[in-house]
Structures are given as structure tokens and as C-alpha cells.
C-alpha positions in Angstrom: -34.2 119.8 64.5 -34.1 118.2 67.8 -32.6 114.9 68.7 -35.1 112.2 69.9 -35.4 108.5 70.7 -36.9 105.9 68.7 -38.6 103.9 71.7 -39.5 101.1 69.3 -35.4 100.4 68.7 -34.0 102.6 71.7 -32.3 104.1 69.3 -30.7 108.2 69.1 -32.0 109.9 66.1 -31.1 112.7 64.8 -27.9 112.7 64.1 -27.0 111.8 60.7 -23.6 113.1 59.8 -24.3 115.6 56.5 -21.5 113.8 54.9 -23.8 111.0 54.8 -26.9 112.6 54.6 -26.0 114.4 51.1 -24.8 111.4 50.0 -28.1 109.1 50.8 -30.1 112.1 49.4 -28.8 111.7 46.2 -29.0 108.4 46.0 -32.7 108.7 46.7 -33.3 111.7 44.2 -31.6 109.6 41.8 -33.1 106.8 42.2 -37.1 108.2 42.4 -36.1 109.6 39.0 -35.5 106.5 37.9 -38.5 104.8 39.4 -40.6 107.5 37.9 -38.8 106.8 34.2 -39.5 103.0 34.7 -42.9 103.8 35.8 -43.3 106.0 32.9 -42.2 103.0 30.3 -44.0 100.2 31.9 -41.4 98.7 33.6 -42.6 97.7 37.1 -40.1 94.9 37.8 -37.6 97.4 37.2 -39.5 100.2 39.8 -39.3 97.4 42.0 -35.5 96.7 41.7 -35.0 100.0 42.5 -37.1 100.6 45.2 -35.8 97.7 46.8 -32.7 99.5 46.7 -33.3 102.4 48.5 -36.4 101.8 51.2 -34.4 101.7 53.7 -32.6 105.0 53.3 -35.2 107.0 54.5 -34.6 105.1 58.2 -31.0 105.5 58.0 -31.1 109.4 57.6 -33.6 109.4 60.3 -32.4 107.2 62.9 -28.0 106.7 62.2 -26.1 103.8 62.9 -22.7 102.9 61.4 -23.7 99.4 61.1 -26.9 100.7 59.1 -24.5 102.3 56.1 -22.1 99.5 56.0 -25.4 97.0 55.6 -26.2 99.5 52.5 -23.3 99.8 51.0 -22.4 96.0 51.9 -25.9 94.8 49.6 -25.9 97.9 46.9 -22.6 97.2 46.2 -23.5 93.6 45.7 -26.9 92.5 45.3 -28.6 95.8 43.9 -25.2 95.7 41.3 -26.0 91.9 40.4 -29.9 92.7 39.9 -28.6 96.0 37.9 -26.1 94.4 35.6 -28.7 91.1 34.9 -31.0 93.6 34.0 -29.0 96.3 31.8 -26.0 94.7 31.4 -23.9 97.2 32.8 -23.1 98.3 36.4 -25.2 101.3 38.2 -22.5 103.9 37.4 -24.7 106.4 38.7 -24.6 105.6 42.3 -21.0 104.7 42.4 -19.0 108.7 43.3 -21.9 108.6 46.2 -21.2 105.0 47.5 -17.6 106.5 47.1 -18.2 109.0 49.6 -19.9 106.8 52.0 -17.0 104.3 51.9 -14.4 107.3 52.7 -16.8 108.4 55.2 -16.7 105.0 57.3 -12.9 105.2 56.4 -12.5 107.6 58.8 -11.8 107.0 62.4 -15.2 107.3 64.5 -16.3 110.6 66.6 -18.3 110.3 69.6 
């Protein structure tokens, strides 16, 4: 696919590093199956706790920017957590190996 600019943001798009973009991709398969099982049981607030969670991944694949993963991973790991555990009572286990590899990923020194 070829690179193009977002002339709303002037921003590059197109170049999601795969690293990332596997990682995102699971978080949103992941987390539509859940959406879809909380749909299924009547459980709206909870579709809504986790589509709150991921609507902005779909951007960050799209358009990347450094700053836009550590925002993510800065509120999933505490917001979406705190709505998680008040809810289940446990933490998101799930997501945690991917946020994992997004946090060694902006670990590593940045390529230009």
C-alpha cells in the first residue's frame, strides 16, 4: 500500500511498523470478541468499556505516531485497567504479552 498524507492532521500515513501493527491487531481481535460476548449476554456498559478501549486503534495503525502508542499504552495500562478490575475484579490479563510488546517496541532506540 502506498504512503499518503492525512491533509486534515498533515500527518504521514502509512507507515505503521508491523511490530506494532500485529500487536494493535490483536488487541482489536481480542477485544471485538469480547464486545460481541458482552453483547451477546446483555452487557452494554461493558461493550462500552471496551470499545472505549480500542476506538482509537484503528487511527493509530492508519496514520503512526510514537506519541499515539505511548497515549495508549499510557491510559490502557491505567484507566481501561481501573474500569477492568472495578468491573471483574481482576486485571485484563489478556492484553497484557501485547502491551508487552508495544512497551519493548518504544524501548528501542528510534529509526528514521
Amino acid at each position: 500500500m502506498a504512503s499518503e498524507t492525512n491533509s486534515d492532521a498533515g500527518t504521514y500515513c502509512g507507515n505503521c511498523p508491523a511490530d506494532v501493527a500485529d500487536a494493535v491487531t490483536t488487541i482489536l481481535r481480542e477485544s471485538i470478541l469480547l464486545i460481541r460476548m458482552a453483547g451477546n449476554g446483555d452487557d452494554a456498559d461493558y461493550c462500552v468499556v471496551e470499545a472505549n478501549h480500542i476506538h482509537n486503534l484503528p487511527n493509530l495503525l492508519r496514520c503512526y505516531e510514537r506519541a499515539k502508542l505511548q497515549r495508549y499504552l499510557a491510559w490502557a495500562q491505567t484507566e481501561y485497567q481501573a474500569k477492568f478490575r472495578e468491573r471483574f475484579h481482576r486485571l485484563p490479563t489478556m492484553f497484557m504479552p501485547q502491551w508487552q510488546r508495544l512497551e519493548d517496541f518504544l524501548s528501542r532506540p528510534e529509526t528514521k
